[in-house]
C-alpha positions in Angstrom: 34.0 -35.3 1.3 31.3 -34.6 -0.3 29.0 -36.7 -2.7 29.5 -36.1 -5.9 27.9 -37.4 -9.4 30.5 -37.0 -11.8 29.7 -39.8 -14.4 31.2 -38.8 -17.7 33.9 -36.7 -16.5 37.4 -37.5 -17.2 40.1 -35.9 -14.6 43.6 -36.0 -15.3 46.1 -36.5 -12.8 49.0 -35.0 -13.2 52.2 -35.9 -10.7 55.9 -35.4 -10.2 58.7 -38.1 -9.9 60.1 -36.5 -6.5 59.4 -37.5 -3.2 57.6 -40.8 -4.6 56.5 -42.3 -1.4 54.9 -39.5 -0.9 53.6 -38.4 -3.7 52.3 -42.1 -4.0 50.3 -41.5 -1.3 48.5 -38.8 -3.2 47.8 -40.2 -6.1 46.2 -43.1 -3.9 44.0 -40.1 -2.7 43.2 -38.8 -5.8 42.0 -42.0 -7.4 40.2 -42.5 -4.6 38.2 -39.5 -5.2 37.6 -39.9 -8.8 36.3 -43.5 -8.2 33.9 -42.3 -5.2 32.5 -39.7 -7.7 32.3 -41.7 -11.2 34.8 -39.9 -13.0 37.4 -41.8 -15.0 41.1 -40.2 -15.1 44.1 -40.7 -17.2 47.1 -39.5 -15.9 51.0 -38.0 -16.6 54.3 -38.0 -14.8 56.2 -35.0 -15.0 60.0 -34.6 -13.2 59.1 -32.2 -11.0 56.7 -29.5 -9.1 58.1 -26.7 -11.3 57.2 -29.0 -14.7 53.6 -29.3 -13.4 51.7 -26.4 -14.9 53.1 -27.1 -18.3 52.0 -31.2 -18.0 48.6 -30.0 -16.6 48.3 -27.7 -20.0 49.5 -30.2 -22.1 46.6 -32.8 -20.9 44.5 -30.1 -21.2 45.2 -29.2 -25.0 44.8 -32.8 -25.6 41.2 -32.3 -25.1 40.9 -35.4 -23.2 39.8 -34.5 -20.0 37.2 -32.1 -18.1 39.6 -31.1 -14.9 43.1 -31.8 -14.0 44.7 -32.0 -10.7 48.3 -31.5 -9.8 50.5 -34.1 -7.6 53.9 -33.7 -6.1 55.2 -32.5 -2.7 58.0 -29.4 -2.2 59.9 -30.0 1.2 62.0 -27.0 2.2 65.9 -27.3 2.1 68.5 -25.2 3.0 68.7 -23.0 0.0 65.6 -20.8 -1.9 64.9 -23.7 -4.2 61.7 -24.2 -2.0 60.4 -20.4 -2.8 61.2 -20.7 -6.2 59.7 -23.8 -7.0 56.4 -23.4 -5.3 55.7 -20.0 -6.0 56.3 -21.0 -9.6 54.3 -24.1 -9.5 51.4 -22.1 -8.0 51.3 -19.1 -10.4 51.4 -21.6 -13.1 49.1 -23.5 -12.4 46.4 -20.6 -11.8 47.5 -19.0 -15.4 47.0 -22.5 -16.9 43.5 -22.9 -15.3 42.5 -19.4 -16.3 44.3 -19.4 -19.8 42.1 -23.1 -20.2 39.0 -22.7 -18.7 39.8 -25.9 -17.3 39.9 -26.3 -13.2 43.0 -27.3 -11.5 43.2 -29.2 -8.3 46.1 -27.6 -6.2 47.7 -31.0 -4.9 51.1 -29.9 -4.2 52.2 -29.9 -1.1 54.5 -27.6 0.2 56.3 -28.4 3.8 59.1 -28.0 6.0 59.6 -31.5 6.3 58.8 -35.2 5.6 56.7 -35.1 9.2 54.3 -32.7 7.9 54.1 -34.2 3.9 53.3 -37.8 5.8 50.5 -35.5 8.1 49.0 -34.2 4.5 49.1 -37.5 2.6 47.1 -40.0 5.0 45.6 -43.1 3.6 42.1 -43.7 3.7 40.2 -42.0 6.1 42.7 -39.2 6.7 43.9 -36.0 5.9 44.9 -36.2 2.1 45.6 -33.4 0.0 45.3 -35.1 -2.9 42.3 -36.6 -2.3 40.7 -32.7 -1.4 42.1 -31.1 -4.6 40.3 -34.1 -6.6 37.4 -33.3 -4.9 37.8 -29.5 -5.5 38.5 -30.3 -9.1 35.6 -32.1 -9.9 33.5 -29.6 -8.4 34.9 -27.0 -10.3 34.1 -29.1 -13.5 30.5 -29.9 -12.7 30.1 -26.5 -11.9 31.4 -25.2 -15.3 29.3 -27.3 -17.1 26.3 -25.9 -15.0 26.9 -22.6 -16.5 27.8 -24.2 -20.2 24.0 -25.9 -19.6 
C-alpha cells in the first residue's frame, strides 16, 4: 500500500448487512486504511449490495465526506440473483461517482464461494479488498483536489 497523506479528508464507508463475517473483515480493512493515511471516516449500513449505490449517494449529498467506499460481498447461488445484483451494484456505483464527482472505492466482492470471499478479505497483512478500494478512494480524492488546487 502505498503512503498516503490524507489529513483532512473524511471517507465514508458504506457496507451491506449480508454476509457479516465477511463483510466485517472488510470494513476492518477499510479502517485500517483510513487510519494509515489520516483520514477520518463516518460510515452507513445498507441491507444489501444492490442498496449500495443509493447509500454511497446519499452520504455523498450529505456533503460530509471527500470519497466513499462501498462494502459487502455477492457469493453466487444457484439462480441469476448473483448477475443481477452485481452488475447492478457496479453500474451504480460508477453513475453515482460520475453523477457526484465524488470517488468510489469498489469494495464488493463478488465470488463463487465463501473460500474465495475469506481469500479477498484477509486480516492484516493480507489480501483485502477493502482495504485496496480505501486506498484507491483516497487517492482518487487527493487527486481531485489536485486539479481543484
Amino acid at each position: 500500500m502505498p503512503d498516503l497523506d490524507a489529513a483532512g479528508l473524511t471517507v465514508g464507508i458504506v457496507a451491506t448487512q449480508w454476509n457479516e463475517a465477511i463483510v466485517g473483515r472488510l470494513i476492518e480493512g477499510a479502517q485500517r486504511a483510513i487510519a494509515a493515511s489520516g483520514a477520518t471516516s463516518v460510515s452507513d449500513v445498507v441491507p444489501g449490495a444492490f442498496e449500495l449505490p443509493f447509500g454511497a449517494q446519499s452520504l455523498i449529498r450529505s456533503g460530509s465526506v471527500d470519497a466513499v467506499v462501498v462494502i459487502g460481498a455477492v457469493i453466487r447461488g444457484e439462480t441469476t440473483h448473483y448477475e443481477l445484483v452485481s452488475e447492478g451494484c457496479a453500474q451504480g456505483v460508477m453513475q453515482v461517482q460520475l453523477a457526484t464527482g465524488v470517488p468510489i472505492g469498489m469494495g464488493v466482492l463478488t465470488v463463487e464461494n465463501e473460500e474465495q470471499a475469506m481469500a479477498r478479505s484477509e486480516p492484516a497483512g493480507g489480501h483485502n479488498v477493502g482495504e485496496e478500494a480505501t486506498v484507491a478512494a483516497i487517492e482518487m480524492a487527493l487527486l481531485a483536489a489536485r486539479h481543484r488546487a
